[in-house]
C-alpha positions as CSV (number, residue, x, y, z in Angstrom):
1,X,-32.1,-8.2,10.8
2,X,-29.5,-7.2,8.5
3,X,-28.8,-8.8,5.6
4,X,-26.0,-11.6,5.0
5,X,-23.3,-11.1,2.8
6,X,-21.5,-13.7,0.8
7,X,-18.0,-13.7,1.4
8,X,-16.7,-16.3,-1.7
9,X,-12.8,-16.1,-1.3
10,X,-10.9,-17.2,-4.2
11,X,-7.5,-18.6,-3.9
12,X,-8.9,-19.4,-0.3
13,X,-6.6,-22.6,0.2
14,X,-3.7,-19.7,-0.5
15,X,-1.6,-17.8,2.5
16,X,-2.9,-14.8,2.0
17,X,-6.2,-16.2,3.2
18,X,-5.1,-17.9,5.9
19,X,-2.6,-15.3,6.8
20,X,-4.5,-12.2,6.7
21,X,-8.0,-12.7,5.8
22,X,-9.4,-15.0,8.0
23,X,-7.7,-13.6,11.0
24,X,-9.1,-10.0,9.7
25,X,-12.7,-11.8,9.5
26,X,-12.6,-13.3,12.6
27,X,-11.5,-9.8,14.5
28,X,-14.9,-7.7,12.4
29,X,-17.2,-10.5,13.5
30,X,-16.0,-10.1,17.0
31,X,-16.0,-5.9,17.0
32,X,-19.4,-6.3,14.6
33,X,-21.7,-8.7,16.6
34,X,-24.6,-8.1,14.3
35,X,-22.9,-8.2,11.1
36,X,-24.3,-11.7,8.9
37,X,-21.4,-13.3,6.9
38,X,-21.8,-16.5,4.8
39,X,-18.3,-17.8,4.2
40,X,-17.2,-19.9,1.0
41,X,-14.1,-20.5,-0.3
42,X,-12.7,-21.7,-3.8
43,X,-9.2,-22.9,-4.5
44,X,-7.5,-25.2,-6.9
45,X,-6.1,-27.3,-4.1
46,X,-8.2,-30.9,-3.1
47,X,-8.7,-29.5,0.2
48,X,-11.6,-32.0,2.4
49,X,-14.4,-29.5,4.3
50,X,-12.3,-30.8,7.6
51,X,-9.2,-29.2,6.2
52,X,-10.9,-25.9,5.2
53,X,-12.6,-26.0,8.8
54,X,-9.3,-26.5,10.5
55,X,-7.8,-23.6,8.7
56,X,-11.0,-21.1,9.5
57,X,-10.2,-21.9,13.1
58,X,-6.6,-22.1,12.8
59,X,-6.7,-18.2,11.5
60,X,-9.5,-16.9,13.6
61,X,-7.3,-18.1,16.5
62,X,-4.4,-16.1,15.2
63,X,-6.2,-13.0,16.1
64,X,-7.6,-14.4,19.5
65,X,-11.3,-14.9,18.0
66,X,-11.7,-18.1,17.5
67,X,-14.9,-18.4,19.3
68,X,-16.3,-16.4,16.4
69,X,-16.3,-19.5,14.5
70,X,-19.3,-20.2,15.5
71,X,-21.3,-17.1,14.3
72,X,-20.4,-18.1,10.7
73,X,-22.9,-21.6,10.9
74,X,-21.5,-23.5,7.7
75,X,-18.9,-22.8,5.7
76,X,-17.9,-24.6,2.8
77,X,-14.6,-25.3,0.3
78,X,-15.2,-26.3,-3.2
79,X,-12.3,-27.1,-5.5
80,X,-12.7,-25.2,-8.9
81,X,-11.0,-23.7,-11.9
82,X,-12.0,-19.8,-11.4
83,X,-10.6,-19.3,-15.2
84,X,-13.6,-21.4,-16.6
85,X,-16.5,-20.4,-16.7
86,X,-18.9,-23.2,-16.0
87,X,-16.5,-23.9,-12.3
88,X,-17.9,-20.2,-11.7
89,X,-21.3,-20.8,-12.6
90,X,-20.8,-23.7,-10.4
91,X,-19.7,-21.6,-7.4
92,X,-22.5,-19.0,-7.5
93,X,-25.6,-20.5,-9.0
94,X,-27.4,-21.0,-5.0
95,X,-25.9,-17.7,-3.6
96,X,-28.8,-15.2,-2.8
97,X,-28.4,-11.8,-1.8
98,X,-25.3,-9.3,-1.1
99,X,-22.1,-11.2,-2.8
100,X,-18.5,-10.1,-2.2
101,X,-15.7,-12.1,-4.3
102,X,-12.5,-11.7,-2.9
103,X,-9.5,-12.4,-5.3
104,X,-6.6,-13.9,-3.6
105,X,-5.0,-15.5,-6.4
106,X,-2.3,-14.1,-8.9
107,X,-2.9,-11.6,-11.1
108,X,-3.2,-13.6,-14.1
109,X,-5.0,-15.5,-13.1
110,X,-7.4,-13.1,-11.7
111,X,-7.8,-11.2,-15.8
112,X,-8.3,-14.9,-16.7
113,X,-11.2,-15.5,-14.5
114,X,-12.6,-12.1,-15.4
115,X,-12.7,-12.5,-19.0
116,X,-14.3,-16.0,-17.8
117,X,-17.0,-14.3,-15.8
118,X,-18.6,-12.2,-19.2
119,X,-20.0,-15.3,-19.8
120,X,-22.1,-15.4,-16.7
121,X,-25.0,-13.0,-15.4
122,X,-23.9,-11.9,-11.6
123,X,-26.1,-11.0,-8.7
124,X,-27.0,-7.5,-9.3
125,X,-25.5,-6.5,-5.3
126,X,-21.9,-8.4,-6.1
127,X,-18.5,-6.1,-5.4
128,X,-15.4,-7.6,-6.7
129,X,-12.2,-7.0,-4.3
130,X,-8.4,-7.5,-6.5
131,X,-5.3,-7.3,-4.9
132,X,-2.6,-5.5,-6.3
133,X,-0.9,-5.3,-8.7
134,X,-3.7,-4.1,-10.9
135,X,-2.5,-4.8,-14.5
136,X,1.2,-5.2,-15.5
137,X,1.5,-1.5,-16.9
138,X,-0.6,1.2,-17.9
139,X,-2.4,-0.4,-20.9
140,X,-2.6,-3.9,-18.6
141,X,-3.9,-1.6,-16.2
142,X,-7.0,0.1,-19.1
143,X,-7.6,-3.4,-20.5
144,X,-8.2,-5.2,-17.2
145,X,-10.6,-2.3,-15.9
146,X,-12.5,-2.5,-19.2
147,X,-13.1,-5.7,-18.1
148,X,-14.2,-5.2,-15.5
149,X,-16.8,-2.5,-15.4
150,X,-18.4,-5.0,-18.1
151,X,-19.1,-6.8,-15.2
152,X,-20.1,-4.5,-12.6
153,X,-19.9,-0.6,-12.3
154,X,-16.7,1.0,-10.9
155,X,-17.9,1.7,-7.7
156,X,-18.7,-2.1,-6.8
157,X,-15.4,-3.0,-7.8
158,X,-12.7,-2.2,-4.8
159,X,-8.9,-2.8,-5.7
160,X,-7.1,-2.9,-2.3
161,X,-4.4,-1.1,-0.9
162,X,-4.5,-2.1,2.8
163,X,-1.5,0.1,3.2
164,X,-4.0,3.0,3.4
165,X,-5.8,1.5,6.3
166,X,-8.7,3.7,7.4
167,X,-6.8,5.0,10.5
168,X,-3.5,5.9,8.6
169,X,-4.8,7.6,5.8
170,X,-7.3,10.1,8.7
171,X,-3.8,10.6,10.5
172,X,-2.9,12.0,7.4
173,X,-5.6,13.6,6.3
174,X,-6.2,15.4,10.3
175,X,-2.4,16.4,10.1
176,X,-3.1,18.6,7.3
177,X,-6.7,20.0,7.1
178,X,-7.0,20.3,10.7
179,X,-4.1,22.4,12.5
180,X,-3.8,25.9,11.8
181,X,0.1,25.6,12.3
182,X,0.1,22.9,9.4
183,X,-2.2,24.0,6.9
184,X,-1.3,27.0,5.7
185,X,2.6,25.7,5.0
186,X,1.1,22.9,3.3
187,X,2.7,24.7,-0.3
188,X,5.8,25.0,-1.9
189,X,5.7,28.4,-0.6
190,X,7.0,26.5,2.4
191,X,7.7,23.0,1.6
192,X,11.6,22.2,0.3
193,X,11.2,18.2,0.3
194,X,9.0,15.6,0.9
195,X,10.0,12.1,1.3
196,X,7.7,8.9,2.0
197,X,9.9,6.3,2.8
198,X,9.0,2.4,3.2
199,X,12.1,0.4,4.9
200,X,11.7,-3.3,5.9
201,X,14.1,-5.4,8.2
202,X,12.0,-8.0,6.3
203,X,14.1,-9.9,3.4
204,X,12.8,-12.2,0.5
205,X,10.8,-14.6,2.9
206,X,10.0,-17.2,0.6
207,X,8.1,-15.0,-1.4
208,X,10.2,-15.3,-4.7
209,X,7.2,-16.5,-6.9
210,X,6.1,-13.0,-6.7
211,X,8.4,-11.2,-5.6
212,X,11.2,-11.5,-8.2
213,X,8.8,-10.9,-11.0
214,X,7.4,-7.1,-9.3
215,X,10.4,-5.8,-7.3
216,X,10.4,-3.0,-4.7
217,X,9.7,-0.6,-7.6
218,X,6.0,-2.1,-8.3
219,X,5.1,-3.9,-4.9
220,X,5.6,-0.9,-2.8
221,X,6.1,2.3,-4.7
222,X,4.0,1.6,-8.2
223,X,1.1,0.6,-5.7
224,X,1.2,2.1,-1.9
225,X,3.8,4.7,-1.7
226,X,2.2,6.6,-5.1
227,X,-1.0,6.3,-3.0
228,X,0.2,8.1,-0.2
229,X,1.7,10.7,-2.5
230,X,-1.5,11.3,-3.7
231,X,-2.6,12.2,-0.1
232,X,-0.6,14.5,0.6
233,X,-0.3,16.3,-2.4
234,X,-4.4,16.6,-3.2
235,X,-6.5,19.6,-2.9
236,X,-9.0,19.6,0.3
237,X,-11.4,17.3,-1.2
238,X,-15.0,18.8,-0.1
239,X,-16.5,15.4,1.5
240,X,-14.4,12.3,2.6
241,X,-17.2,10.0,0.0
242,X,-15.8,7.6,-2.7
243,X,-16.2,10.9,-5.7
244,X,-14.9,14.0,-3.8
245,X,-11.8,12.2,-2.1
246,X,-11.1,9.8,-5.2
247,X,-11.3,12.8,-7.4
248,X,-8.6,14.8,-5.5
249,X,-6.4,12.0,-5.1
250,X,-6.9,11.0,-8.8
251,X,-6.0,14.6,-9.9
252,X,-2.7,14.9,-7.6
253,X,-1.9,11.5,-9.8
254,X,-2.2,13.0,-12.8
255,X,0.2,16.2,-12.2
256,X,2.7,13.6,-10.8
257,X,5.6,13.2,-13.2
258,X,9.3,11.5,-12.8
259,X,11.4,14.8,-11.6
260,X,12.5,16.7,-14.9
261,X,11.7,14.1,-17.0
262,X,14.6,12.4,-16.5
263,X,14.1,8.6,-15.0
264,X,17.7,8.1,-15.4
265,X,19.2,10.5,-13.1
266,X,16.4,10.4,-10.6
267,X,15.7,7.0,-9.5
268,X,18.2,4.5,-8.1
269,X,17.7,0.9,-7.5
270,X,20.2,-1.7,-5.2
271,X,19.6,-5.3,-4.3
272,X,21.0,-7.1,-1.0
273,X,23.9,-9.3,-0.6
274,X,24.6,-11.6,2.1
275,X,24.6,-9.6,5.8
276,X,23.3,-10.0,9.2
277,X,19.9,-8.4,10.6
278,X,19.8,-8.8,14.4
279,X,20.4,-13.0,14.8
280,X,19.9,-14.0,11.4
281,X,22.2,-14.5,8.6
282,X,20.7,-13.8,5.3
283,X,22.0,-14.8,2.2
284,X,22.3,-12.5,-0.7
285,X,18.8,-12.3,-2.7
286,X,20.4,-13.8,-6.1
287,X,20.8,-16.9,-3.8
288,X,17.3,-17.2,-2.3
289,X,15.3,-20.1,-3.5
290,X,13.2,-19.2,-6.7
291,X,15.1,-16.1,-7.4
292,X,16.5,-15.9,-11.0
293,X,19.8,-13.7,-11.1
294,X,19.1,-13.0,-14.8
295,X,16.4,-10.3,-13.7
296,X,18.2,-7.9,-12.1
297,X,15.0,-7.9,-9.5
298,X,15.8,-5.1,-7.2
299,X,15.0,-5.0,-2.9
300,X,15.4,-1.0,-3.0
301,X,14.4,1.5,-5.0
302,X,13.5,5.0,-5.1
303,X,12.4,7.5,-7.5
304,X,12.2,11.4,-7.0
305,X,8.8,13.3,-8.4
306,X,7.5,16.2,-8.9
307,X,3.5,17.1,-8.4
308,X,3.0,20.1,-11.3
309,X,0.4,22.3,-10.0
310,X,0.4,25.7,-8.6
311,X,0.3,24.4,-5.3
312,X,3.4,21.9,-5.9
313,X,5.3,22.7,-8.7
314,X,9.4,22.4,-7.5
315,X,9.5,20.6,-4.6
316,X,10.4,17.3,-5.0
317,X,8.7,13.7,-3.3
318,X,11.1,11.1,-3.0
319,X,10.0,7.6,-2.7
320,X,11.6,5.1,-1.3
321,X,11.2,1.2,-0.2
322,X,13.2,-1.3,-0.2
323,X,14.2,-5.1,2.0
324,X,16.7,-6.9,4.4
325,X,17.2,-3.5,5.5
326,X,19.3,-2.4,9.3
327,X,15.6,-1.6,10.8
328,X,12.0,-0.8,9.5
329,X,11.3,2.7,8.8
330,X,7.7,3.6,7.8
331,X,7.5,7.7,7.6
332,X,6.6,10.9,6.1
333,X,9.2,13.2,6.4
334,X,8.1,17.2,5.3
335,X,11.3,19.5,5.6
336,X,10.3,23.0,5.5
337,X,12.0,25.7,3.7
338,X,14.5,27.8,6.2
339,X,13.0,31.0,7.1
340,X,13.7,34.6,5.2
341,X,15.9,35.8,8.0
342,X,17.4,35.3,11.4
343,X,17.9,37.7,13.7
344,X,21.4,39.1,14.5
345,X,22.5,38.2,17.9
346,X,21.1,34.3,17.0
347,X,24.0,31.6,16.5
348,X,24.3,28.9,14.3
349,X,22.5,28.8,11.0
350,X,19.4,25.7,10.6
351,X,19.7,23.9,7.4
352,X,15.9,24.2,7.1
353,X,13.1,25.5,8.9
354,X,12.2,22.7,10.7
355,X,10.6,19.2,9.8
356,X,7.4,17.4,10.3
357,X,7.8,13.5,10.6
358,X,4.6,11.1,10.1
359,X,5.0,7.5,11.2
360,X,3.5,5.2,9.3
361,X,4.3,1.9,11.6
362,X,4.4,2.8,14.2
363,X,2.1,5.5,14.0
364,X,3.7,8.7,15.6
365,X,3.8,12.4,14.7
366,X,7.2,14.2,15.4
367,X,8.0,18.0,15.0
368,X,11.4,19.2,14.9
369,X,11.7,23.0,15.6
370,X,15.1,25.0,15.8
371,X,15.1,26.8,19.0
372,X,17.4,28.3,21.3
373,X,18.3,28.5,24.9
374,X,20.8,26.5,26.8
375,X,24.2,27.1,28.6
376,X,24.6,29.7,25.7
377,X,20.9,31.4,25.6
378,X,21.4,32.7,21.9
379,X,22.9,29.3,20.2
380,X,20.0,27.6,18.0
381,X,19.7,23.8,18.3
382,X,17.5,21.5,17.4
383,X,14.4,19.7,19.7
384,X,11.5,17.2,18.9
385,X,8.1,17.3,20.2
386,X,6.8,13.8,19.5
387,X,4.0,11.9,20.4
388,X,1.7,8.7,19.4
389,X,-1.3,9.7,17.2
390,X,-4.3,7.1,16.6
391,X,-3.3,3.9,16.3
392,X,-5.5,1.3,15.0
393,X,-6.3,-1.7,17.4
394,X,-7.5,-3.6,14.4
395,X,-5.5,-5.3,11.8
396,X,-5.1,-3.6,8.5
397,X,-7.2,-6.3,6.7
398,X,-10.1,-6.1,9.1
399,X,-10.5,-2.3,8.2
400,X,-10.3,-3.7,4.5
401,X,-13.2,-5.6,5.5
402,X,-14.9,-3.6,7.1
403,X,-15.2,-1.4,3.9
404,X,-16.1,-4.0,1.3
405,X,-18.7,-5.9,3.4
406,X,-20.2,-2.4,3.4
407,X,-20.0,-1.5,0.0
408,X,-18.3,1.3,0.6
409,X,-15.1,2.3,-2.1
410,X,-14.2,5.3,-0.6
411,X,-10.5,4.1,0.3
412,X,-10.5,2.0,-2.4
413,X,-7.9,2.5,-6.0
414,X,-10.4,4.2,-8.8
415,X,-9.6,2.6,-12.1
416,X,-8.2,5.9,-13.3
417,X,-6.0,6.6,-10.5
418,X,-4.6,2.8,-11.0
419,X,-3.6,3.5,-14.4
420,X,-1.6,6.7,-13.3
421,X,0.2,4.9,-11.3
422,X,1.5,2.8,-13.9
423,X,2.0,6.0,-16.1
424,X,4.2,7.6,-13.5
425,X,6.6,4.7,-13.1
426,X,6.9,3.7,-17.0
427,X,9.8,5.9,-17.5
428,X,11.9,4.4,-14.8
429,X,10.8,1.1,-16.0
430,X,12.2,1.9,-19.7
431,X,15.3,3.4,-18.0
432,X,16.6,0.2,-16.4
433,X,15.9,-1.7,-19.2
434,X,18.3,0.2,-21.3
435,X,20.9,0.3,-18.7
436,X,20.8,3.2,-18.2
437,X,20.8,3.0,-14.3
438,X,23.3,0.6,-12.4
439,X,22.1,-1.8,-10.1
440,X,24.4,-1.7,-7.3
441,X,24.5,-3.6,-4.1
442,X,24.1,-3.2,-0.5
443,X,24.5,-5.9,2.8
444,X,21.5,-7.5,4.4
445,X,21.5,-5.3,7.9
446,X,22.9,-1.9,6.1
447,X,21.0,1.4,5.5
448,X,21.2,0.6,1.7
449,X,24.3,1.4,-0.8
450,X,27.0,3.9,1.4
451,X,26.5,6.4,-1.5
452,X,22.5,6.6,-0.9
453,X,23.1,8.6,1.8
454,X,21.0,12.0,2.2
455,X,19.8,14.5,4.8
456,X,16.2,13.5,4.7
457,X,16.5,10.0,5.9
């Protein structure tokens, strides 16, 4: 029989529990029928054991499981401060065996329970799961994962980026290390641009608390889209475990830099105004409830950088991600360099040599070749071979779960990799603080500002 795991949500009476979590739960449970969970949850809400039961079922319904209920026999809700240390003790003096502690609270307040927990002697088989952000900048970043490992080593502690679901990040990872046309392109040699881009038809959606306070710059590309970077850009790691893949994603960080060292000229950040997206009529962000004008938060941004190693160096990775935009755009785009020569005889001249597209959401693979042929056989023009490549069926939380009731960090953010990410962005950060790069505008519904415009997207 295996063993049960503790599952001890904090911030459970929060949406992102009841949004994502439980629903994920309820879907492993269901695809796992001999996985053991023991669910608890902990909030600072006066939420009655009928209330927290309602909302277990409510959310394991959301994701068509809710006769999965069932398997987890009791489950309890305790009301409790998780920054002071005797409501933790409180919490986990009768668990026995495997404990996960999920933190679904803000980060603050996560540090603050942390620093809390040093007081307190933990089971020796507990793994600690943070959302991001992880730390408010690069020494936020150090600090908090000091703290940390004073509680339990690095690799029981799992900082999630569910935006590198297990299935997206193999698409990846098979596109490149398993096709003989890809891999040996895979260079600057062959590569002019890269561009991971994160577009959302999504606006504000009451999420201001947040929101306004992190930006497109650190919710998407400080986090996720630096991630994904690191994925493509990484040496062929020798083993897919939590060392070999974590080091070459980790070392791919740390040759990452702002393109030529100048955050002003490369990075650009816009913020919506009022527009129309499909049937609704959005009003410009500085008028959403809970946003504060006075913070110049942005809903796009997008920095260009460049990876400095041998197999890198020149070509530069834009990233970009931003709200309320015309449609949702989730892709890798890869434009190759145009070839050395074209025959004579051959019409028209390609602006590259053709261009790899990776869909992110949905998940599709599209190669764009120049070829010829036609009414006039010798005239180039440009087709797409495009198909669907493995799709999850489960939600990206489940495969979340899936990982950190097993232990296993693999996909997980290593502490050092976290604080690169931080490193990276610092000198755009500093750059809009001095002023030095205009925060222009662009309508709910619209591609972004008219003079954003470039071949790539």
């Amino acid at each position: 029989m295996p063993k049960t795991t503790t599952f001890l949500i904090f911030g459970a009476s929060g949406d992102l529990t009841s949004r994502l979590l439980l629903p994920a739960l309820g879907q492993l449970l269901k695809r796992e029928p001999d996985r053991q969970v023991a669910l608890h949850g902990a909030g600072s809400d006066a939420w009655s054991t009928t209330r927290w039961n309602k909302t277990v079922h409510d959310s394991f319904a959301s994701s068509d499981t809710a006769d999965m209920v069932e398997r987890l026999g009791t489950t309890t809700y305790t009301q409790a401060d998780i920054t002071k240390a005797a409501d933790l003790k409180r919490l986990l003096e009768d668990i026995d065996g495997p404990l996960v502690m999920y933190f679904a609270v803000p980060p603050a307040v996560t540090v603050a329970a942390c620093e809390a927990m040093q007081q307190l002697s933990l089971p020796d088989d507990t793994v600690l799961a943070l959302e991001k952000p992880f730390g408010g900048d690069e020494a936020g970043a150090r600090e908090l994962n000091a703290t940390l490992t004073t509680l339990v080593p690095e690799n029981h502690i799992f900082r999630v980026d569910h935006f590198l679901g297990r299935s997206t990040l193999l698409n990846i990872l098979g596109v490149r290390f398993a096709n003989r046309l890809i891999e040996p392109v895979w260079s600057a040699d062959h590569v002019a641009s890269v561009l991971v881009r994160y577009d959302e038809s999504l606006a504000l959606e009451g999420r201001a608390r947040y929101y306004d306070k992190a930006g497109a710059m650190i919710d998407m590309i400080q986090s996720h889209l630096l991630q994904v970077l690191a994925v493509l850009a990484m040496e062929e790691p020798v083993d897919l475990d939590e060392i070999d893949l974590r080091d070459a994603k980790s070392a791919a960080l740390r040759a990452t830099h702002i393109w030529d060292d100048n955050a002003a000229r490369n990075s650009r950040r816009a913020r919506y105004t009022a527009g129309t997206i499909g049937d609704r009529t959005l009003p410009s962000y500085v008028d959403e409830d809970g946003v504060d004008p006075s913070r110049e938060t942005e809903t796009l941004a997008e920095i260009v950088c460049e990876v400095r190693t041998s197999r890198w160096a020149g070509v530069p990775f834009t990233l970009r991600s931003g709200k309320a935009l015309g449609e949702k755009t989730a892709e890798i785009v890869v434009t190759f360099k145009p070839v050395r020569h074209i025959p004579d005889g051959l019409t028209g001249q390609p602006a590259d040599g053709g261009v790899l597209r990776i869909g992110l959401s949905p998940d599709r693979i599209e190669l764009v070749l120049n070829v010829n042929g036609g009414d006039d056989p010798f005239a180039l023009r440009r087709e797409s071979l495009s198909t669907k490549i493995g799709k999850s069926t489960l939600l990206a939380y489940t495969e979340v779960l899936s990982q950190l009731l097993d232990g296993d960090v693999a996909l997980s953010v290593r502490a050092d990799a976290a604080e690169e990410c931080w490193r990276i962005i610092q000198p755009v950060r500093d750059a809009w603080a001095r002023g030095e790069v205009p925060l222009e505008t662009y309508p709910a519904g619209s591609t972004g500002p008219a003079d954003w415009a470039t071949s790539q997207i």
